[in-house]
C-alpha positions in Angstrom: -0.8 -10.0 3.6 -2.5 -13.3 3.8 -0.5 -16.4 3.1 -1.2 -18.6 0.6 -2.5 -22.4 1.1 -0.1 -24.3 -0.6 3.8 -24.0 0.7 3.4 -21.5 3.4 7.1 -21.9 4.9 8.4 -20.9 1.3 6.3 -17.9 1.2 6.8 -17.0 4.4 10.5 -17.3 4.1 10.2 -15.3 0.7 8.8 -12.3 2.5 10.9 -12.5 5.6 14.1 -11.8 2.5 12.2 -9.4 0.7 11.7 -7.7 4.2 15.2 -7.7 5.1 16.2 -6.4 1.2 17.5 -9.4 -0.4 14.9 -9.0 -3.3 16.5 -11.3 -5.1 16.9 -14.1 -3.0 12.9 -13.8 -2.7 12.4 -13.8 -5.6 14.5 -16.8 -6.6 12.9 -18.6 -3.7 9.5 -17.7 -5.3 10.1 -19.0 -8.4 8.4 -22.8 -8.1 5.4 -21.4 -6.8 5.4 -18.6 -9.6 5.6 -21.8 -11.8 2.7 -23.4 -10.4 0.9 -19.9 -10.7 0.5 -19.1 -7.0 -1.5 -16.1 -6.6 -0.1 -15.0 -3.1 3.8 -15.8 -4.8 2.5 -13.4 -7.8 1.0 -10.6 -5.2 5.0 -10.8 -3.7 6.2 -10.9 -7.2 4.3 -8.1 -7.9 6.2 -6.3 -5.0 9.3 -6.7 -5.6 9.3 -5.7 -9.1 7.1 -2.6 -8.6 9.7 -2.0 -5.9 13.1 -3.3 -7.2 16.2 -3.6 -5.2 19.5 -6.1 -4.1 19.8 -7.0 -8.1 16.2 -6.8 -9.0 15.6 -3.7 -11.2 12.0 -1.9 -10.5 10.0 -3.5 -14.1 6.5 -1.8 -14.0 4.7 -4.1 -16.5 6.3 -7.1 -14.8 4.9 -6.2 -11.5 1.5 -4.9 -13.3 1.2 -8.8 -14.9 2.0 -10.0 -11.3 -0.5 -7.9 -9.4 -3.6 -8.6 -12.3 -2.8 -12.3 -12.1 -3.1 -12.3 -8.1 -5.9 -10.4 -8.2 -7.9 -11.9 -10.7 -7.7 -15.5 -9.6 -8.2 -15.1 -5.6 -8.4 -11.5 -5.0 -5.1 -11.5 -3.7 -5.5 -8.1 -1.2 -1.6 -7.1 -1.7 -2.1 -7.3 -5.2 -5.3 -5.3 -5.5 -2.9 -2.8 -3.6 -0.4 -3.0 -5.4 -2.8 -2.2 -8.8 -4.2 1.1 -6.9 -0.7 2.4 -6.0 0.4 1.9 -9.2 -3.0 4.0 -11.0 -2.3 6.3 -8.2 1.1 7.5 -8.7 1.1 6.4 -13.0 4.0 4.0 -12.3 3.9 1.8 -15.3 0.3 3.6 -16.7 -1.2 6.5 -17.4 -2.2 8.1 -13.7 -5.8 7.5 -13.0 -7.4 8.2 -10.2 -10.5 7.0 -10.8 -9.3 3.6 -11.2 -7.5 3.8 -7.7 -10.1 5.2 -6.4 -12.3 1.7 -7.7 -9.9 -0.7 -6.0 -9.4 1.0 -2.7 -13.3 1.3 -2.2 -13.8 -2.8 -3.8 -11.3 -3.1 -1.0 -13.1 -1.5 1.7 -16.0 -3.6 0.5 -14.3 -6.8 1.2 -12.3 -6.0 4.5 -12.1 -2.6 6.5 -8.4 -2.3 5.9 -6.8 1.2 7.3 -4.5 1.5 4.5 -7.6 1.7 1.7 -9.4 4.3 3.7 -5.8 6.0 3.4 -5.7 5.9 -0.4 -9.4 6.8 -0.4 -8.6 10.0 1.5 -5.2 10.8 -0.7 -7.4 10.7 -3.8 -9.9 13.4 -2.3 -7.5 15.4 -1.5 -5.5 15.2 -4.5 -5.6 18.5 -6.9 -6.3 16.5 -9.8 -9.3 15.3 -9.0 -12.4 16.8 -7.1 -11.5 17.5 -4.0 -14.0 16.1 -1.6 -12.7 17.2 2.2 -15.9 16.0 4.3 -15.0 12.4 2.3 -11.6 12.8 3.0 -12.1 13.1 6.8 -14.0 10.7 7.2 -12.3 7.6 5.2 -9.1 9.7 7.7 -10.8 9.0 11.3 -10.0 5.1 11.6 -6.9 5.2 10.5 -6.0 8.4 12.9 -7.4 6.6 15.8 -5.3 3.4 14.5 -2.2 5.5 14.6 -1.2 5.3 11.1 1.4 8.0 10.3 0.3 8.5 6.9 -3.4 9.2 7.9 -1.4 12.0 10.5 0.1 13.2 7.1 -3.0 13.4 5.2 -4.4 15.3 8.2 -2.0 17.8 7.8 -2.6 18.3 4.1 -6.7 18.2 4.9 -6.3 21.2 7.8 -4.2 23.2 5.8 -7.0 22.9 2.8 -9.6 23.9 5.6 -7.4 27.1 6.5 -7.3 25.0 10.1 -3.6 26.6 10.5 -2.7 25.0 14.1 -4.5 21.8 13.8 -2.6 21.3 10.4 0.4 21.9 12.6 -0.9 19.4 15.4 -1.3 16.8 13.0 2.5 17.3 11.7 4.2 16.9 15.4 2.1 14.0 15.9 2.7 12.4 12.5 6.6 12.6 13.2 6.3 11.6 17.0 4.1 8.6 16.2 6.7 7.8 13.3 9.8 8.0 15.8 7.8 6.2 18.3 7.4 3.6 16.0 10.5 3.4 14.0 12.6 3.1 17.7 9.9 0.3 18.5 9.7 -1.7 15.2 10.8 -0.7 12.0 8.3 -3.4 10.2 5.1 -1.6 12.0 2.5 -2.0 9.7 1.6 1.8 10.9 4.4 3.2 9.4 3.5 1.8 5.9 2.0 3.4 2.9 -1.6 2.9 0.9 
């Protein structure tokens, strides 16, 4: 996440509560710079209502409103996230694919950014859409080489579609090593996170 211009100690300081899930005590701490219509505050925002938690009860369209705002005025990268994982999974709207599928890839036209070619790779393989496995694959090789558990997971779901029956099951002791590894070594790793 990049950190905003203006009051980058407040921000910072925000994220470091949200972090340690004292949502809202982030949020409260927010709240000037929400005022003054910070997109970066609204992209956190965003977060923590999508995500709810310590008093802060998960609002969809709040977090929706956040997201659009921090996206729309600087492009705000968590936001534009935030926007695909909520078409994605339909939390707040209807499920659609294809607009996730139009963020991650205005994403990946902006910054190469693991976790887009992640959510790239989850649509193709998804059952509700076309599956596309050579696509899948590829947007999957970075992030594999990277070490992102998720692309491991994904792996495991690509092989298995392939009929690839001991690769598929490569792919799932490595995804669970790489995740003990790195929970033991840093429970934050940005590895360990989700698309």
């Amino acid at each position: 996440m990049k950190f905003p211009d203006q009051e980058p100690a407040r921000y910072q300081r925000s994220l470091d509560l949200w972090l340690d899930g004292k949502a809202a005590a982030a949020l409260a701490l927010l709240e000037p710079m929400l005022d003054k219509g910070d997109a970066h505050a609204h992209a956190l925002a965003g977060a923590i209502y999508e995500f709810g938690g310590d008093g802060i009860e998960v609002d969809f369209s709040k977090a929706k409103y956040c997201y659009q705002l921090a996206a729309e005025s600087v492009g705000a990268l968590a936001a534009c996230f935030g926007l695909a994982r909520m078409h994605f999974f339909g939390k707040g709207v209807e499920r659609d694919l294809a607009s996730a599928q139009e963020i991650y890839s205005a994403i990946l036209e902006e910054v190469d950014d693991p976790a887009a070619h992640i959510g790239l790779a989850r649509i193709y393989l998804d059952d509700q859409w076309e599956p596309n496995l050579p696509l899948a694959e590829q947007h999957l090789k970075g992030p594999v080489v990277s070490g992102h558990v998720e692309a491991y997971s994904l792996m495991v779901k690509l092989r298995r579609k392939q009929g690839r029956v001991f690769s598929a099951i490569y792919f799932q002791i490595c995804s669970r090593l790489k995740a003990a590894f790195y929970v033991m070594k840093d429970r934050n790793d940005p590895r360990l996170g989700s698309a």
